[in-house]
C-alpha positions as CSV (number, residue, x, y, z in Angstrom):
1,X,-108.7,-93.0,-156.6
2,X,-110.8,-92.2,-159.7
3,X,-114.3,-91.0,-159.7
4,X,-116.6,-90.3,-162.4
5,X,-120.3,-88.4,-162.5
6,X,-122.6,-88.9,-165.0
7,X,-123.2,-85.3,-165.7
8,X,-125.9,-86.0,-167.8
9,X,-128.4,-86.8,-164.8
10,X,-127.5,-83.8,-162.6
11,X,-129.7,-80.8,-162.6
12,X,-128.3,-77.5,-163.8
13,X,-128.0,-76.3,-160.4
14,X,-126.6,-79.2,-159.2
15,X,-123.4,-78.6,-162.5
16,X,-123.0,-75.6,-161.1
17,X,-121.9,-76.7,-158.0
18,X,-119.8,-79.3,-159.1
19,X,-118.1,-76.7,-161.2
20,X,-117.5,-74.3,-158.4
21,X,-116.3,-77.2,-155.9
22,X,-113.6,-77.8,-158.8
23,X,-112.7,-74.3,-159.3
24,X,-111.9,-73.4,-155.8
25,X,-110.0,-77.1,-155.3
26,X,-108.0,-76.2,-158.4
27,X,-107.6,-72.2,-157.2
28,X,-106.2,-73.2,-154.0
29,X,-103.0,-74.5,-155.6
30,X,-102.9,-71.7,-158.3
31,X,-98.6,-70.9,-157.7
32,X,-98.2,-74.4,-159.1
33,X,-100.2,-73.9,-162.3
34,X,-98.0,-72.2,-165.0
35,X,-100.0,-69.6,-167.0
36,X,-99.2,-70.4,-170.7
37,X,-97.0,-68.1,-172.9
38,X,-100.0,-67.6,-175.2
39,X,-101.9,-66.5,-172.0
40,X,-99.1,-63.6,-171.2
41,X,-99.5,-62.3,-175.0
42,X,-103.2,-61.7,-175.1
43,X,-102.7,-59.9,-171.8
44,X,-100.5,-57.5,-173.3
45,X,-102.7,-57.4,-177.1
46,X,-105.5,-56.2,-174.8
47,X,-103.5,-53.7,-173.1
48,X,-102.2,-52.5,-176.5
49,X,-105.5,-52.0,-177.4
50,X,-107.1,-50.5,-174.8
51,X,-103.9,-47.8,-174.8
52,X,-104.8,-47.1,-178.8
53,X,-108.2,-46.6,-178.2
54,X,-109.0,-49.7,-180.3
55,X,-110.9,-51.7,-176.7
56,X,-112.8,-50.2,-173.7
57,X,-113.5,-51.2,-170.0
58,X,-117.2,-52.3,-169.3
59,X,-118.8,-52.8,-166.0
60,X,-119.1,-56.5,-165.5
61,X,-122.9,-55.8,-164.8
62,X,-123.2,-54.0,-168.1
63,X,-121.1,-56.9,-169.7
64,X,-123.1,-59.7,-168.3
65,X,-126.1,-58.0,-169.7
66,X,-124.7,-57.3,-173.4
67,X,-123.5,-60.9,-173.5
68,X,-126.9,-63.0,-172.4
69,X,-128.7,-60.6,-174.9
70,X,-126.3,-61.6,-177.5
71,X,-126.4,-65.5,-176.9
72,X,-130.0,-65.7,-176.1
């Protein structure tokens, strides 16, 4: 069975919600979804950098922050 929403008349809340419902259907299964190879190499880029020096760890709160500044 195929259903389709026109996402165009729901509210931003209600996108939201969608979103989430889809996310947690889709985690519930997540041993049969194969991260990509491309996916395990900019794992280990990050963790190269972050050993050189070259990245840092943020808080998520302080992350969140920088990143609505930057794209408001």
């Amino acid at each position: 069975m195929q259903s389709t929403i026109n996402i165009n008349n729901l509210s931003r809340e209600e996108k939201l919600k969608v979103m989430e419902e889809i996310w947690e259907d889709l985690s519930r299964d997540e041993e049969e979804v194969e991260s990509p190879n491309w996916h395990q190499e900019a794992l280990k880029e990050t963790e190269r950098r972050l050993s050189s020096g070259q990245e840092k760890i943020v808080d998520w709160q302080v992350a969140k922050k920088e990143l609505r500044e930057r794209f408001e």
